[in-house]
C-alpha positions in Angstrom: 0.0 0.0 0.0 1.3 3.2 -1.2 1.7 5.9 1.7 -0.6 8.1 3.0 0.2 11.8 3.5 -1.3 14.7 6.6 -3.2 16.3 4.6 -5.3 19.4 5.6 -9.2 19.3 4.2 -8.9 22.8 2.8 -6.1 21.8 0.5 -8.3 20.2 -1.9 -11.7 20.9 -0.8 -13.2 24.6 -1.1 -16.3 26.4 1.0 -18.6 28.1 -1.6 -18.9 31.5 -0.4 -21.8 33.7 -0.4 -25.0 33.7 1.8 -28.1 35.5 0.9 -31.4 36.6 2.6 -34.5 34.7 1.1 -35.5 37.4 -1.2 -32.4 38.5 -2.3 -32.2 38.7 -6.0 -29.3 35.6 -6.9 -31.6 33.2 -5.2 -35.4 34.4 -4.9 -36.1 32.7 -8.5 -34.1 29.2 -7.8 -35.5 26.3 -6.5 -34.3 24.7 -3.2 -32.7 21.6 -1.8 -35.3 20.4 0.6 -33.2 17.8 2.0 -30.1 14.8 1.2 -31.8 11.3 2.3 -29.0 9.1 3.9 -28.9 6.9 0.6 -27.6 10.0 -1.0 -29.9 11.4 -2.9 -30.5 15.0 -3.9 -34.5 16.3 -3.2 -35.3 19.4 -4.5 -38.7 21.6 -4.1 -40.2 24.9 -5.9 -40.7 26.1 -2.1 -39.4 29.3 -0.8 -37.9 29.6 3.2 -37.7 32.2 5.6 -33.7 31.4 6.7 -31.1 32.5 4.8 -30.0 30.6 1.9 -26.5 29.7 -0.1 -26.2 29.0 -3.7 -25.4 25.6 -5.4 -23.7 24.9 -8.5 -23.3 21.5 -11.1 -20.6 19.4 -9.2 -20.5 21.1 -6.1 -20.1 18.8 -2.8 -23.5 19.3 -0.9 -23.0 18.3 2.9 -25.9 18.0 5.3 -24.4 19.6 8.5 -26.8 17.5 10.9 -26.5 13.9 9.0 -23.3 14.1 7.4 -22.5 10.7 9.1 -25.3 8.9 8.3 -24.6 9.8 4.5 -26.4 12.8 3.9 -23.8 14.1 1.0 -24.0 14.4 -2.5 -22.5 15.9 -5.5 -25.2 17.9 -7.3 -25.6 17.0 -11.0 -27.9 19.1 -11.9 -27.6 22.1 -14.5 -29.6 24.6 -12.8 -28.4 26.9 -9.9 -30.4 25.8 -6.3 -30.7 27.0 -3.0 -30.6 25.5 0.3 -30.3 27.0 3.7 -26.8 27.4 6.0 -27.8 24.2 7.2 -26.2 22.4 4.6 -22.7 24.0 3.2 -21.4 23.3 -0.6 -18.2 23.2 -1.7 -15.7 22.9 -5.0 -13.0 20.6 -5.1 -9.5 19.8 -7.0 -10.0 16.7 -8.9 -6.7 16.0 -9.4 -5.9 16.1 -5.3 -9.2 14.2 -4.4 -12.0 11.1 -5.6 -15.1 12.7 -4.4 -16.1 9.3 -4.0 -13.8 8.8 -1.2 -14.0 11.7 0.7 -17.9 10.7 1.0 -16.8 7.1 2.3 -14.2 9.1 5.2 -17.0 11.5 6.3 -19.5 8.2 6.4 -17.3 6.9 8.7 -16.4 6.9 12.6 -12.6 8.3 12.1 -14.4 11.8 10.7 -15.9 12.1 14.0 -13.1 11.1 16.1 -11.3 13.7 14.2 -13.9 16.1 14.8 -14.0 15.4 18.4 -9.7 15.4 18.7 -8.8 18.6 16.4 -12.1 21.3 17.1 -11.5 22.8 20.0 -14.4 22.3 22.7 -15.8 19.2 20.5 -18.7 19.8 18.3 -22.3 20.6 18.6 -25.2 18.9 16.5 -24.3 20.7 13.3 -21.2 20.2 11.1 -20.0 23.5 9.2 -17.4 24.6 7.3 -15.2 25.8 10.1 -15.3 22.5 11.4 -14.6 20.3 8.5 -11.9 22.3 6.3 -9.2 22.7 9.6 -8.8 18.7 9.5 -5.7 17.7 9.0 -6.7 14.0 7.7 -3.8 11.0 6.5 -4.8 10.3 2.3 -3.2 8.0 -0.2 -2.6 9.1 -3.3 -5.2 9.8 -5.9 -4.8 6.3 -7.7 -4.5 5.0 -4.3 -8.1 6.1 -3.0 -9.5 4.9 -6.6 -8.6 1.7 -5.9 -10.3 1.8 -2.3 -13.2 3.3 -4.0 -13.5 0.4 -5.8 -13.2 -2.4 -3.6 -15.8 -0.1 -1.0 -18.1 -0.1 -4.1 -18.2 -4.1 -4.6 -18.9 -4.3 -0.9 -21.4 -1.9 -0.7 -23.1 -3.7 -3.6 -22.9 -7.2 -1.6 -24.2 -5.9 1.0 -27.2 -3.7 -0.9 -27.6 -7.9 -2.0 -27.9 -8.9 1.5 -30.1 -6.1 2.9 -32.5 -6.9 0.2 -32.4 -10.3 0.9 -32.9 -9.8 4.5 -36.1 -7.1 3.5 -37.8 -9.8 1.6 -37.4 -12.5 4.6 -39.3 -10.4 6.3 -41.9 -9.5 4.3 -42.3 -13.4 4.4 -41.8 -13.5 8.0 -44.8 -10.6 7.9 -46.9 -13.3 5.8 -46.0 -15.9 7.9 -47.9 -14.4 10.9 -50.5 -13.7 9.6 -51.2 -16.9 7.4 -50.9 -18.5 10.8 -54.0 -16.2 12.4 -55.9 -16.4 9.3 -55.5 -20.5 10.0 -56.4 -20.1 13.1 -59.5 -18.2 13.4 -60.9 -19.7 10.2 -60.4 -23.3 12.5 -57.6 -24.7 10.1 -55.0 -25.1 13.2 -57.6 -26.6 15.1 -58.6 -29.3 12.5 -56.9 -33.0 14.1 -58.1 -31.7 17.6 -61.6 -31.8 16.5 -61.9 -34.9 15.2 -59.8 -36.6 18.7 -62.4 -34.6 21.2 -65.7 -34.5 19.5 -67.0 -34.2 22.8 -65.6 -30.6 24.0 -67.0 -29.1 20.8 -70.9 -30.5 21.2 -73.7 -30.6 23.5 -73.1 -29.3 26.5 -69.6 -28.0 25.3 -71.2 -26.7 21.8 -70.4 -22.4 21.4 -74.1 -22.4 20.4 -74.2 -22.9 24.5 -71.4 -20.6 25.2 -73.4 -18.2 23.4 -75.9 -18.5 25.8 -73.6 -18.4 29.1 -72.1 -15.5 27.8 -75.5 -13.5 27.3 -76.4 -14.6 30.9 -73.1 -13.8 32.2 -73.8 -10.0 30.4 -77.4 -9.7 31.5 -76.7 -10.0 35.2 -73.8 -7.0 34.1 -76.2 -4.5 32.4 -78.3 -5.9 35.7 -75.8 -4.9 38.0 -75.0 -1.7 36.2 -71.4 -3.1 35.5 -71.6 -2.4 31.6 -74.2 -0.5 29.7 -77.0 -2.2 27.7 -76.8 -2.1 23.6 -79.1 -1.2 21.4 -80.4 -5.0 19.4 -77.8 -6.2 16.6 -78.5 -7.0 13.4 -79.0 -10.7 12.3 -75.8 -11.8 10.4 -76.3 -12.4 6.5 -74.6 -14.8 4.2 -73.0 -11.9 2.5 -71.3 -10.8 5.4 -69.6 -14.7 6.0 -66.3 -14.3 4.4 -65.0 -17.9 5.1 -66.7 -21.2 5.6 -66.6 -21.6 9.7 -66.2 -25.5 11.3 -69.0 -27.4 12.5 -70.2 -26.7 15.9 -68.4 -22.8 15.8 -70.9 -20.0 15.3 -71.0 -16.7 13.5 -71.3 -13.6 16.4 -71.3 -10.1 16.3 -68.4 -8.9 18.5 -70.7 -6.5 20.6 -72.7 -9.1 21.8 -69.7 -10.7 23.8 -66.9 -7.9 24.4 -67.9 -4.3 26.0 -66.3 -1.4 23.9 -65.1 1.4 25.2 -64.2 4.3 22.9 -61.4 6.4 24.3 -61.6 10.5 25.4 -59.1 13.1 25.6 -58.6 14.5 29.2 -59.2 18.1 29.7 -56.1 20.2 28.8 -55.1 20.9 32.6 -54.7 17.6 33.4 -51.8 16.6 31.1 -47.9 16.6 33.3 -45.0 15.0 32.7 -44.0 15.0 36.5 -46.0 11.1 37.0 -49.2 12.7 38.4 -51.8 10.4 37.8 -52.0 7.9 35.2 -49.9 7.9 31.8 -51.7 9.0 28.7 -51.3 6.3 26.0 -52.7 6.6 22.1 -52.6 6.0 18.9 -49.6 7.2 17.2 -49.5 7.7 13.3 -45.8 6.7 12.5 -46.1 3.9 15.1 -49.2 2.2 15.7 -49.9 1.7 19.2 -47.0 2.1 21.6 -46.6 2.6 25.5 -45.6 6.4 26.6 -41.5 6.1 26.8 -39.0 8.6 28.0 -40.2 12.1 28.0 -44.0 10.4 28.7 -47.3 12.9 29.2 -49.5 11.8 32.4 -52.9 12.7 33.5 -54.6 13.6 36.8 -57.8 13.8 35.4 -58.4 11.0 32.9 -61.7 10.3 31.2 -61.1 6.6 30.1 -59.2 4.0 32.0 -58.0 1.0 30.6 -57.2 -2.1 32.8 -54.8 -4.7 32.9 -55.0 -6.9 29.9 -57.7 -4.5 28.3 -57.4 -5.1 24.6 -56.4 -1.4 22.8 -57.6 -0.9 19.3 -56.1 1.8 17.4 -59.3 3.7 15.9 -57.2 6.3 14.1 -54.3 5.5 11.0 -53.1 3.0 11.5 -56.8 1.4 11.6 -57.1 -1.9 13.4 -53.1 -1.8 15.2 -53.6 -3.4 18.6 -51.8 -4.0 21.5 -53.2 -5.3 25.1 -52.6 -3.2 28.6 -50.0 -4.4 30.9 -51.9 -2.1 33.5 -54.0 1.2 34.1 -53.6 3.7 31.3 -55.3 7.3 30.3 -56.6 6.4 27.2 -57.4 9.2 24.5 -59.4 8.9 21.5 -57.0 8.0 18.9 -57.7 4.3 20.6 -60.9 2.0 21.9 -61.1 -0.5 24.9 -62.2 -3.6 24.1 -63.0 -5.2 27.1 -64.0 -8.9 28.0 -66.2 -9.5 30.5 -66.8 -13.0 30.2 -65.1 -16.4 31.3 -66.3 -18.1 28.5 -64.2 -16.1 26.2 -60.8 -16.1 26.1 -59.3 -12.5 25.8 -56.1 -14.2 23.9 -58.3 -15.8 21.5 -60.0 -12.2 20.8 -56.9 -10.3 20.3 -55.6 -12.8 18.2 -58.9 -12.7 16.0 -58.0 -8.9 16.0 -54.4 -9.3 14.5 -55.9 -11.3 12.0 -58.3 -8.9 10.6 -56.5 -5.6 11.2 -56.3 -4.5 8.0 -59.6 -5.5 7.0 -61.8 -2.9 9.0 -64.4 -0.8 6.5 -63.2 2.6 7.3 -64.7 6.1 7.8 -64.0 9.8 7.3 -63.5 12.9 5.4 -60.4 14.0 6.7 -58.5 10.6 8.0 -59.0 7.3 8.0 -60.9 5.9 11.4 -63.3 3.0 12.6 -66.5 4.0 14.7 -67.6 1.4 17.7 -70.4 0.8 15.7 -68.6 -0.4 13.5 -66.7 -2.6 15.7 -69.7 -3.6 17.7 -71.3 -5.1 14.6 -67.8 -7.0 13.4 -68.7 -10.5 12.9 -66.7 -12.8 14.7 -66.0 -16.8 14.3 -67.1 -18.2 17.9 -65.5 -21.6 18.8 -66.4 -23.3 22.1 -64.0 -22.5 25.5 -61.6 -25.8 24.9 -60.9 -25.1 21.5 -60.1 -21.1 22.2 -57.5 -22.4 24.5 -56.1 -24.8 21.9 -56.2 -22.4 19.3 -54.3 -19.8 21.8 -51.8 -22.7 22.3 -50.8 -23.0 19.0 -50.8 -19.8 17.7 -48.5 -19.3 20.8 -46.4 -22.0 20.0 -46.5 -21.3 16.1 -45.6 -17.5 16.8 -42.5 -18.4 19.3 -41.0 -19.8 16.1 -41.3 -17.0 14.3 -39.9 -14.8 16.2 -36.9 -16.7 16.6 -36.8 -16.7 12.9 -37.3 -13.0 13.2 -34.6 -12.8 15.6 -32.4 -14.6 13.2 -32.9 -12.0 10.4 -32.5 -9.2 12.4 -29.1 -10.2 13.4 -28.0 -10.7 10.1 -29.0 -7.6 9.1 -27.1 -6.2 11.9 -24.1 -8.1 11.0 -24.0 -6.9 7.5 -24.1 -3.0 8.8 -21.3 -3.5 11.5 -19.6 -5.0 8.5 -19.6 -1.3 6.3 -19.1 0.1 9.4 -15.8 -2.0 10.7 -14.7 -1.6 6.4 -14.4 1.9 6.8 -13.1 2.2 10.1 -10.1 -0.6 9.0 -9.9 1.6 5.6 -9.5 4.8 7.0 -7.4 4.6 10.4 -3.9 4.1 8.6 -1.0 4.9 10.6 
């Protein structure tokens, strides 16, 4: 290996001058970078800002000042001046002294930091500018030298763009997996040899016609005691609404008739703290589904819906049908319903899984975003096996998903293994001595 020589940044990389106000004349009429995305990509929008700007020419660096490390650098190809604001910085570059392609692999990796942090005095904050980067004194190889490691880096990267997307597809299967295993299950599929060895626990006595009718007893002495609230009459199922063929001795139910729902409610403004007053406030979030509050979590003195230890949550809001059950007392808002069980002749495990299946088959509703109603979950039809078979059924799925998720676990650590791998490259590629 040919040697590599202390180098200062600024001897071959050069900080585009200028910076305007937004409605200055060199940049009012340009269009602007709205942002780098960590694959490298340049996104540009006919949209104005109020901070000031610099200008951007063809083959300019473009560097990201808060995700330079995660790969937010390009070289702009395009023929038209843009804009972007002083969080980003552009620069020029001597071709003969420097492969672009390089210098993006050494600020991708972990030596640019440790650089940062050894050579700017006080460390660095958040955002990387200029006067931080050009000061570097950094070791490089000759020009033919770092074309060659721009090479090999390039194979690698490819083999492992390979791997990734073989690792993206697993699980997608993995995803399909799941759910072909609860779409089994509640259409009695899983269930099938057990019913022909206990003929017995499905019939008579043990029939879910029967359950049926030990769970309306078991809600008339509620509504009786004032423990739930009494529903308005439900609708006879039709044979249009059947979307399967059920087993024989299972029934077709409407899911209000056998599980209380609770539609959650905002507390009143005052209530919210983040000091632990009261209970936390848990709801649906868009880019998540349903999560518990973490970290920086909002609580609630005051809250209007309570749900209970292994209450079944529902998110109402996008993402329709995303579900997740209590571990304990929550303030529930109304991105989120309750679905409750009150009887013992209904397993809430067999429910929820019922629930995963079908989450994204829920009719929706609304103008503005996409939401179910609780008359609309009240009136879901739902499959109905007797009490055994729910707990055999629960079983399996149980046992089914534990596989999974060690298959899961597999492909996640692969995955991991093949970005430590980039990661470890660079590092070995660019701490010469």
């Amino acid at each position: 290996m040919n040697k590599w020589n202390n180098v200062k940044i600024s001897d071959f990389l050069y900080k585009r001058e200028g910076v305007y106000k937004p409605n200055h004349q060199k940049v009012k009429n340009l269009k602007r970078l709205q942002k780098i995305d960590f694959a490298g990509n340049i996104h540009i929008v006919d949209k104005k800002s109020k901070t000031n700007m610099i200008i951007i020419k063809q083959g300019d660096l473009v560097i990201s000042g808060i995700n330079v490390s995660k790969g937010a650098l390009a070289v702009y190809e395009g023929k038209e001046d843009i804009t972007a604001t002083i969080h980003y910085s552009s620069y020029t570059f001597n071709k003969n002294k420097i492969s672009i392609d390089f210098l993006k692999n050494f600020l991708k990796s972990s030596k640019f930091i440790q650089l940062l942090k050894n050579q700017v005095k006080g460390g660095i904050k958040t955002e990387i500018k200029p006067k931080h980067i050009l000061p570097l004194e950094i070791k490089l190889p000759d020009k033919l030298e770092q074309e060659k490691i721009v090479h090999i880096l390039n194979n690698l990267e490819k083999n492992i763009t390979e791997l990734n997307n073989e690792v993206i597809g697993q699980q997608s299967l993995i995803k399909q997996l799941r759910q072909a295993i609860l779409q089994e299950a509640v259409e009695g599929k899983l269930t099938v040899d057990w019913r022909k060895k206990h003929t017995e626990l499905i019939s008579g006595e043990n029939s879910a016609e029967n359950l049926l009718k030990k769970i309306k007893i078991e809600k008339e002495q509620l509504i009786k005691e004032k423990k739930i609230k009494k529903q308005k009459s439900l609708l006879p199922i039709s044979e249009e609404e059947k979307s399967f063929k059920i087993p024989e001795g299972w029934i077709w139910i409407r899911v209000g008739e056998v599980i209380e729902i609770i539609m959650g409610q905002s507390p009143p403004g005052y209530s919210y703290n983040k000091k632990g007053v009261g209970l936390p406030f848990f709801q649906g979030k868009k880019e998540f589904g349903i999560i518990y509050p973490k970290g920086n979590s909002v609580w609630c003195h005051k809250p209007k819906r309570i749900s209970r230890k292994n209450d079944i949550l529902i998110s109402v809001r996008a993402p329709v049908g995303d579900i997740n059950l209590s571990d304990k007392e929550y303030s529930i808002g109304r991105g989120l319903s309750i679905i409750r069980n009150f009887s013992k002749n209904l397993l809430t495990w067999y429910t929820y899984f019922f629930l995963d299946a079908i989450k994204n088959q829920w009719d929706v509703k609304g103008s503005f975003f996409s939401a179910i109603t609780k008359e609309i979950i009240i009136n879901r039809i739902f499959p109905l096996p007797s009490i055994f078979e729910q707990q055999v059924i629960v079983n399996r799925i149980s046992n089914f998903m534990n596989i999974v998720d060690e298959l899961e676990k597999q492909v996640i650590e692969r995955k991991e293994q093949t970005t430590q791998l980039i990661h470890s490259v660079l590092r070995e590629t660019f701490e010469q001595k």
